[in-house]
C-alpha positions, 0 to 999 in steps of 0.5 A, spaced: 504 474 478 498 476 475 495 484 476 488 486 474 488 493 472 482 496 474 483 503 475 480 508 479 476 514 474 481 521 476 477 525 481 479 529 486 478 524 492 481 518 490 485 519 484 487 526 483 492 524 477 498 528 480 504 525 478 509 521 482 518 524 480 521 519 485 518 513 489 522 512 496 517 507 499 512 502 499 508 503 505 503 496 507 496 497 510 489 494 511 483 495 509 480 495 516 473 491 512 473 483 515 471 479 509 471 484 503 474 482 498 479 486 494 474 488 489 469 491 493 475 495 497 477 498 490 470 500 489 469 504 495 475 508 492 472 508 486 466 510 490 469 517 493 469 519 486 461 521 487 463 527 493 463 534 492 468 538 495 462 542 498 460 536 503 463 537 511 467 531 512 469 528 505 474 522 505 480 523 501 482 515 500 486 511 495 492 506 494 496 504 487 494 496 489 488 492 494 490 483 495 484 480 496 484 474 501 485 468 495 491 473 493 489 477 487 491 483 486 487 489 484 492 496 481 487 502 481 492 507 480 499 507 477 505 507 480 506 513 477 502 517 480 499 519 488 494 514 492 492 518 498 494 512 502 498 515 507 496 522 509 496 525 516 496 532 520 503 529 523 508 524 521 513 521 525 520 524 524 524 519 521 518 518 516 519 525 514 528 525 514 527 519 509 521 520 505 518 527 505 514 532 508 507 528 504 509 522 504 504 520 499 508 523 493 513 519 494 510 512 496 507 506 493 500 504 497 498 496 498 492 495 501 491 488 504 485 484 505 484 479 511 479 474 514 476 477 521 479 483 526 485 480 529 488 483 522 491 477 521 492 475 513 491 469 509 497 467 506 495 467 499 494 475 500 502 474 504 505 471 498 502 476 494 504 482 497 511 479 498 512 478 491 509 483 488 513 488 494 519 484 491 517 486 483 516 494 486 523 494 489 527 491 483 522 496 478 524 502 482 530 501 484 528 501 491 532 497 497 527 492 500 531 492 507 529 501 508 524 501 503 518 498 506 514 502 511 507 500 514 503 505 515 503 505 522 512 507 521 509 513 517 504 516 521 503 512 528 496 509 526 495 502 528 495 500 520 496 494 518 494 492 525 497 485 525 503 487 523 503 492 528 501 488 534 505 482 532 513 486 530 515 480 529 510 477 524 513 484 520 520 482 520 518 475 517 514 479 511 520 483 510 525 478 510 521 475 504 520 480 501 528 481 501 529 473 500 524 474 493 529 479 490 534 476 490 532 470 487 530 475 481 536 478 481 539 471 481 535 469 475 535 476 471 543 476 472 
């Protein structure tokens, strides 16, 4: 699997450098963009960089990985630190007993890009996110069947919202997730 590093510059809006002591999930989006590539949704992060804390309205925003439609994967933060990828003035219940009060300190953010508004993905970008969700759950020791979370799980927000209003296509992209794992626990053990 190939990532390009491309980290986001550490500004207040984006990538504020704060560390992360436990990873407990990895919550799955998308980016809500038709058509753009992972690149550009990296650069908008990149972009937020350029407000001033003075501004009404400025966007928090940010998410540790973008997977384009051909399946390239962009870091833009390390797994080591906080994305603002899954904030909210409410979380749902099970959400805060399982991860936190601020999920975002504890939660690893992939943003998916895809095609059009149905928010259907490519299926490039699906075998990326599945492999690369696989490779987070062996790196942080995290149980694929409990630690994946779509933001819409967390927060109620039609996000990732193919995965929203197609349940069962979620359940099928856990159920590879899983499967990938124990294929490399098979050929690491």
């Amino acid at each position: 699997m190939n990532i390009e590093r491309n980290l986001l510059t550490r500004n207040p809006f984006s990538r504020p450098g704060t560390y992360i002591n436990n990873v407990k999930g990895i919550v799955i989006h998308w980016v809500a963009n038709p058509g753009t590539t992972a690149t550009q949704n990296r650069n908008y992060f990149e972009s937020l960089k350029n407000q001033t804390q003075a501004q009404k309205n400025e966007r928090y925003a940010s998410a540790h990985f973008v997977i384009g439609l051909q399946g390239e994967i962009i870091q833009c933060i390390p797994a080591t630190e906080r994305a603002y990828h899954v904030g909210a003035t409410t979380y749902k219940p099970e959400a805060l007993q399982k991860l936190s009060y601020y999920p975002n300190n504890c939660t690893l953010g992939i943003e998916l890009c895809h095609p059009d508004w149905s928010g259907a993905f490519t299926s490039e970008t699906l075998d990326s996110a599945a492999e690369l969700c696989a490779l987070l759950c062996m790196q942080h020791g995290l149980n694929p069947e409990t630690a994946l979370w779509r933001h819409y799980d967390v927060t109620g927000k039609n996000c990732p919202k193919y995965f929203v209003e197609k349940p069962q296509e979620w359940e099928q992209f856990k159920r590879e997730v899983i499967q990938r794992t124990k294929r490399t626990q098979i050929i690491e053990g």
